[in-house]
C-alpha positions in Angstrom: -31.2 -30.1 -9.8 -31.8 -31.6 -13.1 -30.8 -28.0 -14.6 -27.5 -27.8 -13.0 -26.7 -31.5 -14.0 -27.6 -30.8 -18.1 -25.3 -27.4 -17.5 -22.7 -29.8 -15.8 -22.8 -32.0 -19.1 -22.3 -29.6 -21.9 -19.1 -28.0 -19.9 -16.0 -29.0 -21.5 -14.2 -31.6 -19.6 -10.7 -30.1 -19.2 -10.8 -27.4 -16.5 -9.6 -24.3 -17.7 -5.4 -24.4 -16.2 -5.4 -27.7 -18.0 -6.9 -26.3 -21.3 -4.2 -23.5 -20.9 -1.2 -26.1 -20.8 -2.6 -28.4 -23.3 -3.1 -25.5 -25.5 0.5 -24.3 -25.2 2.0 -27.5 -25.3 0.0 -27.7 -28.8 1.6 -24.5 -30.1 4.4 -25.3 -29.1 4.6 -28.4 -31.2 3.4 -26.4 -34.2 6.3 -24.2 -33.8 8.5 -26.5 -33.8 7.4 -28.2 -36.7 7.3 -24.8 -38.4 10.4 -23.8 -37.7 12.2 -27.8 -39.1 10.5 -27.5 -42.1 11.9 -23.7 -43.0 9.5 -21.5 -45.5 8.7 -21.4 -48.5 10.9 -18.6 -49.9 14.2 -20.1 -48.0 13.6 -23.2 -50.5 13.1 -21.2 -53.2 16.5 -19.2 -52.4 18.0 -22.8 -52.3 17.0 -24.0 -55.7 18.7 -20.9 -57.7 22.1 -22.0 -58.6 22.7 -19.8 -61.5 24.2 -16.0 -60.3 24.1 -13.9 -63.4 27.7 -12.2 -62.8 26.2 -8.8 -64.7 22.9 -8.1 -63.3 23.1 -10.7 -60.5 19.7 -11.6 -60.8 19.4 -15.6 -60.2 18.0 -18.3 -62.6 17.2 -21.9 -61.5 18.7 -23.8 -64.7 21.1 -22.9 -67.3 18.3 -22.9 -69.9 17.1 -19.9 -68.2 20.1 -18.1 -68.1 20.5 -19.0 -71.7 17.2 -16.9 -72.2 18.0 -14.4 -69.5 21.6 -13.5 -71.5 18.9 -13.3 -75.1 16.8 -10.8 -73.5 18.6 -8.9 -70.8 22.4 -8.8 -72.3 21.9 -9.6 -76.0 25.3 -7.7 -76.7 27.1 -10.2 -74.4 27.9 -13.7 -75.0 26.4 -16.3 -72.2 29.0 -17.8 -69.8 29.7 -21.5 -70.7 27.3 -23.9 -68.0 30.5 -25.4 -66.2 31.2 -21.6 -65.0 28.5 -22.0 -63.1 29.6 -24.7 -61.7 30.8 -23.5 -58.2 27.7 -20.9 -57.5 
């Protein structure tokens, strides 16, 4: 008797259908929360505002379009920043 009690007391609590729907009910939270706060790479994609109109390659400031232009397009003369305005 004293064997089955001790195996009695190191069982979990939750019986397993319970476990299942606490379980899922956890994902599913985690989802969610995943899927409000969007990636990584979709906030990246946000943040570049500056569209290259040659290559179309994308910068995140106008100082590194400014750069791009020097090494990429040094024949060609860099848009002014208010062109950019409206990407």
């Amino acid at each position: 008797a004293a064997a089955a009690a001790a195996a009695a007391a190191r069982r979990p609590y939750m019986v397993r259908g319970h476990a299942k729907e606490v379980a899922q009910q956890k994902n599913a939270a985690k989802q969610a929360a995943l899927k409000k706060s969007g990636t990584q790479k979709g906030a990246a994609e946000k943040k570049l505002n500056f569209l290259c109109p040659l290559c179309k390659s994308t910068m995140v400031n106008y100082i590194q379009m400014k750069q791009h232009y020097d090494s990429k397009h040094p024949k060609e003369r860099v848009p002014e920043e208010s062109s950019f305005a409206a990407s």
